[in-house]
N, C-alpha and C positions, 0 to 999 in steps of 0.2 A: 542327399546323403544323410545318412541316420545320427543318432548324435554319439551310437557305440563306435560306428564305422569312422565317424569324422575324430572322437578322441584317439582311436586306435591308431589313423593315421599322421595325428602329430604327435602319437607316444613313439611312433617309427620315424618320424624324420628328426626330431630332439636328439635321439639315443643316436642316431645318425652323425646329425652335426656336433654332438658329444665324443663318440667317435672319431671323428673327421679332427677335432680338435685339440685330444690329446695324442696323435700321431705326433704333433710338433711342438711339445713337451717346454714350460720354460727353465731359462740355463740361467747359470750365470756363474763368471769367470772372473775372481778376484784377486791382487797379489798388495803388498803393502810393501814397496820401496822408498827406501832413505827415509820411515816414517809416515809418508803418502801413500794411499789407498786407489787404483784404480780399480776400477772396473769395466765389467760388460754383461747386459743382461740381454740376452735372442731368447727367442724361441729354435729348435731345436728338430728340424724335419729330418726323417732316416729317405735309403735310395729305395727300399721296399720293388727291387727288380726296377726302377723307372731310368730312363738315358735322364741325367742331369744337365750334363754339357755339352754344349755342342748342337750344329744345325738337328733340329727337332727338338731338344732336348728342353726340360725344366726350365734352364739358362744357357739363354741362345747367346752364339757369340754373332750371329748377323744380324742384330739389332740397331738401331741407329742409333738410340744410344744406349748402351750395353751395359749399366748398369745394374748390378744385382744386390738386390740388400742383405745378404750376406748372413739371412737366416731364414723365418717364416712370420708370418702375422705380422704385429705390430713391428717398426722401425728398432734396428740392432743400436741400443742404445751406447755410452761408451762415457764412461765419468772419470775426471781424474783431480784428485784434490791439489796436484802439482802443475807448475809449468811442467811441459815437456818439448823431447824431439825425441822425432817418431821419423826415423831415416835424417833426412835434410829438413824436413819441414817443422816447424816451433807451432806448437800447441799449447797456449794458453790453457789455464786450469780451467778447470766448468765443465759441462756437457756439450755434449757430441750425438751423431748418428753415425755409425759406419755402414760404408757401401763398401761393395768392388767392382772397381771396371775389369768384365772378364773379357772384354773384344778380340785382345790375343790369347787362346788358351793357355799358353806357357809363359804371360808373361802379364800376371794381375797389377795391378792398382788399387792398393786401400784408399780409398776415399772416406773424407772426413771431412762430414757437412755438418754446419749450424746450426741447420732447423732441427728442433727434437719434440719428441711425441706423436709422431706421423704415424700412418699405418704404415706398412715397408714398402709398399708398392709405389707412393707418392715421394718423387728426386724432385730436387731442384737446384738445376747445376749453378747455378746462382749463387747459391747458399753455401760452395764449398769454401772451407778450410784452404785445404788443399790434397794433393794427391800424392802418394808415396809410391814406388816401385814394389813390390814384396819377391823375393829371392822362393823360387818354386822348387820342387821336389815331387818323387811321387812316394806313396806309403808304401810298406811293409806288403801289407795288406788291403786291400778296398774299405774305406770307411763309412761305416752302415749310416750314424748318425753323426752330423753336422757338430763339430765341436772346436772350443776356442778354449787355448790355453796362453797362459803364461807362465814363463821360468824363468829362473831366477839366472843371470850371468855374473853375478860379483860387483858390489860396488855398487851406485847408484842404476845399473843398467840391466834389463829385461827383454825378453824377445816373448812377440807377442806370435801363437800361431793359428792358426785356421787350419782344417783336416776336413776335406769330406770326398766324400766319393772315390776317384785315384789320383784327388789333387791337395799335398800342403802346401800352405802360404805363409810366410813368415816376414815381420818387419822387426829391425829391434828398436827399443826404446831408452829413453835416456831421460831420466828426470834432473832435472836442472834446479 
């Protein structure tokens, strides 16, 4: 291969994987309760026509273990300068990753593990926190791009959501 032929075709696979990589955009989703700053930084992948859910799908729910990292690339981070409770479960201030067990479609699990800095694809159920329930919903409308909110409930308390495709997921929080 020539050396115009060989630049040429890593100036096409570059622009490629440049491509490839800003589809899943990074996010990040911040609120400041009772003085305390959470957050959460993903990346940020749209449906672009693909099945997400379900057998076939991006995120299988017949997996044996059915964990989905709950955005794209690198591991869905999750920082909270507070103690919290997040459902039932007590969350220490520090860092986090969050997953979701999507195993039953209608009936997710926020998962909150220890390990952090991972790429997203690497769980270790090991390493969980613990697991929360999240109260489901479907949108309005189909949610193009993968997104994590928080709102404000009064008082020390926040409900943290998750929206993508025709599925939201919602836990509420409590800083302590």
């Amino acid at each position: 291969m020539s050396y115009t032929a060989l630049t040429c075709a890593s100036a096409v696979l570059l622009a490629a994987g440049l491509a490839s990589a800003q589809q899943s955009p990074p996010e990040q989703a911040t609120v400041t309760v009772a003085g305390k700053t959470l957050s959460i930084k993903y990346s940020a992948p749209s449906v672009r026509g693909r099945k997400i859910f379900g057998d076939s799908g991006l995120v299988s729910h017949d997996r044996t273990y059915p964990v989905w990292r709950a955005g794209a690339n690198s591991a869905t981070a999750f920082h909270t300068d507070a103690d919290l409770e997040i459902g039932n479960l007590k969350v220490p201030k520090g860092d986090y990753t969050l997953f979701v067990n999507v195993k039953d479609p209608d009936h997710w699990e926020l998962v909150i593990n220890k390990q952090t800095g991972q790429w997203g694809l690497t769980y270790k159920q090991d390493m969980d926190l613990g697991r929360v329930k999240m109260d489901m919903s479907k949108p309005a409308s189909p949610v193009e791009m993968l997104k994590y909110t928080f709102a404000q409930e009064g008082g020390n308390k926040v409900k943290l959501t998750l929206e993508w495709e025709n599925h939201v997921a919602s836990v509420p929080i409590k800083v302590l």
